[in-house]
C-alpha positions in Angstrom: -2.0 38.6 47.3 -0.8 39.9 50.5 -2.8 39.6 53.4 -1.2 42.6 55.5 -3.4 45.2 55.9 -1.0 48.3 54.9 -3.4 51.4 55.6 -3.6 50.6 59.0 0.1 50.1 59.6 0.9 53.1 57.9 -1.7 55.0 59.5 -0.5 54.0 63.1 3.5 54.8 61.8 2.2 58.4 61.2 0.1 59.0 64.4 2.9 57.3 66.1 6.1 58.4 64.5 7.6 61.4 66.7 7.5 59.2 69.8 9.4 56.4 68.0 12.9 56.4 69.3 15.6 56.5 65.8 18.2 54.1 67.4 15.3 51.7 69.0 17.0 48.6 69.6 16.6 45.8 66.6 14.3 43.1 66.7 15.3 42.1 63.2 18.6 41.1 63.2 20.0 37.8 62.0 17.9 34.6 64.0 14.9 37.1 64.2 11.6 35.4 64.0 9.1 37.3 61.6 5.6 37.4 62.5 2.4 38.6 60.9 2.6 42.5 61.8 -0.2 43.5 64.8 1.5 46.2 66.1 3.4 45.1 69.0 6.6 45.7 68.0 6.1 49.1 67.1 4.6 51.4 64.3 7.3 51.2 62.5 8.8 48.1 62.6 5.2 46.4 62.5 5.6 48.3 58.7 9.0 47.4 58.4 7.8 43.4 59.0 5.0 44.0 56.7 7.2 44.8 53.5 9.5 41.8 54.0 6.2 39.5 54.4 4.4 41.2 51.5 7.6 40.5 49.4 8.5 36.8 50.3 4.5 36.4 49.3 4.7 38.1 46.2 7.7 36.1 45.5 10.0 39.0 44.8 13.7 39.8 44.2 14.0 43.2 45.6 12.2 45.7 47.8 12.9 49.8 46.7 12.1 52.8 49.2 12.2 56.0 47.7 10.9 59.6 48.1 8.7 60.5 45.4 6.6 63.5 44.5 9.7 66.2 45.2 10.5 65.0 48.5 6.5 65.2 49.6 5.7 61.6 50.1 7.1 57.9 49.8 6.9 55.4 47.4 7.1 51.8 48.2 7.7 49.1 45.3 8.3 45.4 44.6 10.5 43.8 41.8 8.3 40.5 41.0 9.5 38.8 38.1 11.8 41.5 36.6 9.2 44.4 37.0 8.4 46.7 39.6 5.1 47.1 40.8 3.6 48.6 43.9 3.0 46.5 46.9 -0.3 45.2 47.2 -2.4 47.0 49.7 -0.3 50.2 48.8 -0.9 51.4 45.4 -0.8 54.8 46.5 2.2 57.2 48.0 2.1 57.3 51.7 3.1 60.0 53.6 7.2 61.4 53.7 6.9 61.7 57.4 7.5 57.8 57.8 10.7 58.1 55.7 13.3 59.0 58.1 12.4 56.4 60.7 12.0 53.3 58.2 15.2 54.0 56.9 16.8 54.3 60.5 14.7 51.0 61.2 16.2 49.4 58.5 20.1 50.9 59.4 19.8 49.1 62.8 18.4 46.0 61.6 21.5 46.2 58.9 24.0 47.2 61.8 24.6 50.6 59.8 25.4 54.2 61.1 22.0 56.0 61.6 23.4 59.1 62.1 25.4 59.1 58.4 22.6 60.7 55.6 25.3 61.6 52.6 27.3 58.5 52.0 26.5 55.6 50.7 25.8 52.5 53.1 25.8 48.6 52.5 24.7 45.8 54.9 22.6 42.6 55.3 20.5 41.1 58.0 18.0 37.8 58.1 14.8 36.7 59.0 13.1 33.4 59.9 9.2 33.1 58.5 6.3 30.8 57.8 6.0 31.1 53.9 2.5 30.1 52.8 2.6 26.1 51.8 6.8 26.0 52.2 6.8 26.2 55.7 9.3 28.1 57.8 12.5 29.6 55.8 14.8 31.9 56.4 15.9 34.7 54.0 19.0 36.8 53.7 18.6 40.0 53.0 21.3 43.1 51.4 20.3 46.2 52.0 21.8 49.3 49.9 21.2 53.0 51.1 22.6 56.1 48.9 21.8 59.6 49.3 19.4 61.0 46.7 18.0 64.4 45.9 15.2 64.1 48.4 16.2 62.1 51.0 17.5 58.7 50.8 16.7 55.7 49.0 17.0 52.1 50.3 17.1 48.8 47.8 16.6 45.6 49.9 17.9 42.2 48.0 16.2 38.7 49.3 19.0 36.3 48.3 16.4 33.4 49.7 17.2 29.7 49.3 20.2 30.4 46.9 22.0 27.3 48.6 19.9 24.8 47.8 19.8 25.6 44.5 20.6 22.2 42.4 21.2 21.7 38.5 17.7 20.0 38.2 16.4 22.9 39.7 17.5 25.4 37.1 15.1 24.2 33.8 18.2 23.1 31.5 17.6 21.4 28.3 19.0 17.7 29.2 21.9 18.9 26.3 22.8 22.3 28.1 22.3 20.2 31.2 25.0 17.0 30.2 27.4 19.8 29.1 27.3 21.5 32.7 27.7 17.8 34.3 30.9 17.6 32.3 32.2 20.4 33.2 32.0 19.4 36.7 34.0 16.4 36.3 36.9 18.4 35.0 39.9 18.7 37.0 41.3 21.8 35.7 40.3 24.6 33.4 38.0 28.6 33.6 34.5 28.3 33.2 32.8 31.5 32.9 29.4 32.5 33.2 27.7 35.6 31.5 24.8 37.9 31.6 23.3 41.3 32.6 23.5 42.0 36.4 20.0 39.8 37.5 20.1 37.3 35.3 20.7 34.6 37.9 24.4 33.6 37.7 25.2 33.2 41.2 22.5 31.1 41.4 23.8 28.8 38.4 27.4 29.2 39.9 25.9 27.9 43.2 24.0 25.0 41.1 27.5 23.8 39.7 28.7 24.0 43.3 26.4 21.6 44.5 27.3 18.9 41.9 30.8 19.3 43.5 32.5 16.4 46.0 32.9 19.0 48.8 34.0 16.4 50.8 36.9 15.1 48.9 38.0 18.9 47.4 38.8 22.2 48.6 36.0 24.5 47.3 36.7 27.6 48.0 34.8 31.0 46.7 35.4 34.6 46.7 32.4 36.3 46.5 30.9 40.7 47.0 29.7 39.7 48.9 28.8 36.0 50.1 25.4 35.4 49.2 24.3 32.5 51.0 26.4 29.9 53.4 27.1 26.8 51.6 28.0 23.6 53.9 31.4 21.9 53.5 32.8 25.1 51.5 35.3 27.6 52.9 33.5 31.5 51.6 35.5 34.2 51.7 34.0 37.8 51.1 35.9 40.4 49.2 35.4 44.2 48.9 37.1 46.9 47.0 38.6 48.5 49.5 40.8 46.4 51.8 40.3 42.9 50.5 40.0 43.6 46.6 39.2 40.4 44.4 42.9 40.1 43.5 44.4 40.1 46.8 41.6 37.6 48.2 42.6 35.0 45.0 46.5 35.2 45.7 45.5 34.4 49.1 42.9 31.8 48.4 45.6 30.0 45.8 47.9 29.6 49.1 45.5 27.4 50.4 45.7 24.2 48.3 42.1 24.7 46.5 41.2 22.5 44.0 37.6 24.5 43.1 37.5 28.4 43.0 34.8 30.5 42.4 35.4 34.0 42.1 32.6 36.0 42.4 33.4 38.5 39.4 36.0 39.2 37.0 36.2 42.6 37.5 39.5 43.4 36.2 43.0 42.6 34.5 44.4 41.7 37.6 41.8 39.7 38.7 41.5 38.0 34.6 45.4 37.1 35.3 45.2 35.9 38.1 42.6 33.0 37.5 43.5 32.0 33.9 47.1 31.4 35.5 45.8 29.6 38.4 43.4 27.5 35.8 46.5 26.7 34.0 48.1 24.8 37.3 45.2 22.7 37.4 42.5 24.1 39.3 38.8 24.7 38.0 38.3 28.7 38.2 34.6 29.5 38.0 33.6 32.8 37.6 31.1 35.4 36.2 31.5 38.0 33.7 29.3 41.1 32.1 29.1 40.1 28.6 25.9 39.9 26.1 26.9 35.9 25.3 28.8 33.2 26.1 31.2 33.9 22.6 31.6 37.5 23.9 33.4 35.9 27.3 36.3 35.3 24.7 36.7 38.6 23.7 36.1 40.2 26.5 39.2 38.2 28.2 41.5 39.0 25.3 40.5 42.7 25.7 41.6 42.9 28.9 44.9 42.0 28.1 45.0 37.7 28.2 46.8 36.5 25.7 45.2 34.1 23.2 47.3 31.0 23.9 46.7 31.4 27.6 43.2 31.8 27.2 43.1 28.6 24.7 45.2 26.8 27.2 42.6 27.1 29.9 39.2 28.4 29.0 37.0 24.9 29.1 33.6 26.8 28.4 31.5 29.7 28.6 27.6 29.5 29.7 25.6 33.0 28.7 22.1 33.7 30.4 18.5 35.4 30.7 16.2 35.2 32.5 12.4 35.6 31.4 9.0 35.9 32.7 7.3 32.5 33.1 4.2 31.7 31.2 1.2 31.4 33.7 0.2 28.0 33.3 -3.4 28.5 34.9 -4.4 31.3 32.1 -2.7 30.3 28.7 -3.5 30.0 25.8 -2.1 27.7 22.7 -2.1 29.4 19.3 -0.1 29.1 15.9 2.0 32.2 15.0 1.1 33.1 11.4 3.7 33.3 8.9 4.1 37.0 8.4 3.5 38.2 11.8 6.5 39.3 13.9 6.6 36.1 15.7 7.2 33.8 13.0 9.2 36.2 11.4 11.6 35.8 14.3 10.9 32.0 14.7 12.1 31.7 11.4 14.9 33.9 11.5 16.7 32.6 14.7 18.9 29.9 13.4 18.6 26.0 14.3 14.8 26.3 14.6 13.4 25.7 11.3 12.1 22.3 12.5 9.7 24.7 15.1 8.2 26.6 11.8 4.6 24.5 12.4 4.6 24.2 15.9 2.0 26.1 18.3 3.1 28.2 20.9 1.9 29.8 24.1 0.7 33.2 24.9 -1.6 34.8 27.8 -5.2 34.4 27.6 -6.2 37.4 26.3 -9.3 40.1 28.0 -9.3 40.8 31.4 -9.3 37.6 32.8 -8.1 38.3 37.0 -5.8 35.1 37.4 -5.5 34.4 41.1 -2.2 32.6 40.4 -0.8 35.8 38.4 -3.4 38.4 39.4 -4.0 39.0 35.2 -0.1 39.2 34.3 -0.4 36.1 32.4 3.4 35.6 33.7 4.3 33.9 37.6 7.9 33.5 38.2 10.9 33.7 36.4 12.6 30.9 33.8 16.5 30.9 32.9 17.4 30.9 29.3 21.0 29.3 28.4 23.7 28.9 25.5 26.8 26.8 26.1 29.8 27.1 24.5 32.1 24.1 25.0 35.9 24.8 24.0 36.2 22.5 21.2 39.8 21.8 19.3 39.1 23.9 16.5 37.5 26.3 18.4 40.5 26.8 21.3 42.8 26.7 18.0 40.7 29.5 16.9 41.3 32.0 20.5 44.7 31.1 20.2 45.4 32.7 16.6 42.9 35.6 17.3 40.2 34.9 15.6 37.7 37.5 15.8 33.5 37.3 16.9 32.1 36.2 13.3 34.5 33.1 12.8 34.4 31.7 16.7 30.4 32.1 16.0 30.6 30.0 12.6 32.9 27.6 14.6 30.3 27.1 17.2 27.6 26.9 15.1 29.4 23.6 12.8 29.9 22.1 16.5 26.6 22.4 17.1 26.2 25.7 19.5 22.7 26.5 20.2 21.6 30.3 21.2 20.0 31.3 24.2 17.3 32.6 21.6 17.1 29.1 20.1 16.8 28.0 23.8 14.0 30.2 24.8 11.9 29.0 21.7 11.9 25.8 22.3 11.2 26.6 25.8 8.3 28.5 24.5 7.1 26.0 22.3 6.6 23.7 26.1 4.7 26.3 27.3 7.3 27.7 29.2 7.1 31.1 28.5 6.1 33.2 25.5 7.8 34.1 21.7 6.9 38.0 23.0 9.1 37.2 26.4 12.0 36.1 24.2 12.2 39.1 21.9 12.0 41.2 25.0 14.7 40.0 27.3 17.2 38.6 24.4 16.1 42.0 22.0 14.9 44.9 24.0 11.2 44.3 22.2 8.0 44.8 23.8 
């Protein structure tokens, strides 16, 4: 749990807050060097300080600032592993009289205009700090601002550590994980990547970069924006205004690349554009918003590619989740009965009749208080995977049409395993939980 003490902070922010200056210079900019909050740099920005700390010890994705209670006071939360929750040491609204200047705080530190309250605003800054038994790191952070009915609202992103993500580091079955390796090697070809929007495929995208010979190719990405600087590859950062996706990957294909990475197939421009430049022989990867890795195939032929191109070119599609991890300090094993939902969906999932008699995981139950996950029964997040390898039959399949039911029978005779049959064998390690994989695969609690 965090070790900032939050009342005090916020009590000296509202004693102190008229005499804080809204366009005081930054001390948080990129390089800055975050200490444990005391109160010397400020009312504010001591709180400012605190948040980021309390969030890089909770572990968490995002930080959201909002006014609550019609405009009357603030509320401060924390995404930690997919959920938001309130900050530790401030359960409770604090006073709307903070507001105003934490926002500004935050606009400085973000190099945005203070002064503009009814548009929305996008910008990133960085900080350098001493993260309990990792030593000192630094984290990027994007900030988002948009006008809401009270006030304003600020979301603040850490993108921490994304480059050093590895394959090894991203718990793939050694099958899903040898498929991934092959791609790799190719020469040529799309590889997609799907999911929701925070289901980690940057990070995987950044994984497969790493495998890449960056000293003997041309790697080059094109990403809204750049998340994290990669050594040895050129990143270029598009936006939809100026430098759209489609204009940044006609550019990029000037440049000899033999790796692409486009942040997002947004479009039918942007779809044309990299299936074409996969057919000269250059590996495109990319992301797209689909529910699985079959619907990456449909999706692309909906927007207008035509099924030989795509057969021509598409060498796989990866779909992904990403679900709680099961606390490994408070579990519990247990054996699902037959008729309950959980072996009725054990059973049901197909490929997993040989896990019909294993035991699973779940949380202990009571009212056990954790110190790893505070009584969650969950720490961290796991990545659940399918791959879908373009076989023969099955690029013979995209190229006549075929529709969703027949490239799924296709994939299942070669062998395709679902991201559900993934997670249950992850839960069956003790990974996470049956309960976890309903929910983020299913939408069950």
């Amino acid at each position: 749990m965090s070790k900032v003490d939050f009342p005090l902070l916020v009590a000296r922010a509202v004693r102190n807050v008229s005499s804080i200056p809204s366009s005081a210079p930054s001390a948080g900019v990129t390089g800055h060097s975050l200490l444990r909050p005391d109160g010397s740099l400020g009312p504010v920005a001591s709180l400012v300080d605190g948040l980021l700390l309390a969030a890089l010890e909770q572990e968490a994705s995002d930080i959201h600032i909002e006014p609550a209670d019609a405009g009357q006071s603030l509320r401060i939360r924390l995404r930690v592993d997919g959920f938001l929750r309130p900050v530790p040491g401030l359960e409770e609204t604090i006073p709307r009289l903070i507001l105003p200047n934490l926002i500004n705080r935050l606009k400085v530190m973000s190099h945005l205009d203070t002064t503009e309250r009814r548009l929305p605003q996008d910008g990133r800054f960085s900080f350098t700090a001493d993260w309990s038994g990792k030593g000192e790191i630094t984290v990027d952070v994007r900030v988002s601002v948009i006008p809401v009915l009270w006030g304003e609202k600020v979301v603040l992103r850490l993108l921490n550590l994304l480059s050093t993500r590895r394959l090894e580091c991203l718990d793939l079955s050694p099958d899903n994980e040898g498929i991934i390796r092959r791609w790799c090697r190719l020469s040529g070809g799309l590889v997609l990547v799907t999911g929701p929007v925070g289901s980690g495929k940057t990070t995987t995208l950044y994984g497969v970069l790493s495998e890449l010979d960056a000293a003997t190719r041309n790697i080059v990405t094109v990403e809204d924006p750049v998340e994290c600087a990669i050594d040895g590859i050129n990143q270029m950062a598009a936006d939809e205004d100026y430098l759209t996706f489609p204009r940044a990957l006609r550019a990029v294909l000037r440049q000899d690349p033999d790796v692409v990475l486009v942040g997002e197939i947004r479009d039918e421009e942007t779809a044309e554009i990299a299936v074409r430049a996969a057919l000269t022989g250059r590996l495109i990867l990319s992301t797209l918003h689909t529910n699985d890795a079959v619907g990456a195939v449909i999706r692309l032929l909906e927007m207008g590619i035509k099924p030989y191109l795509l057969a021509a070119t598409l060498a796989g599609a990866m779909g992904q989740r990403l679900l709680r991890r099961l606390c490994s300090d408070c579990r519990e094993e247990y054996l699902p009965e037959e008729d309950s939902p959980e072996g009725v969906f054990i059973r049901k999932v197909p490929g997993n009749r040989e896990n019909d008699d294993k035991r699973f995981y779940r949380p202990v139950t009571g009212n056990r208080q954790c110190p790893v996950c505070g009584g969650s029964g969950y720490h961290g997040r796991i990545p659940v995977h399918e791959l879908l390898p373009v076989s023969e039959e099955l690029s013979g399949a995209i190229a006549r049409g075929a529709g969703v039911k027949e490239l799924r029978e296709i994939a299942a005779a070669g062998g395709f395993k679902s991201m559900a049959a993934d997670g249950i064998e992850k839960a069956a390690a003790g990974l996470t939980t049956i309960a976890e994989v309903e929910r983020s695969l299913y939408g069950m609690v």
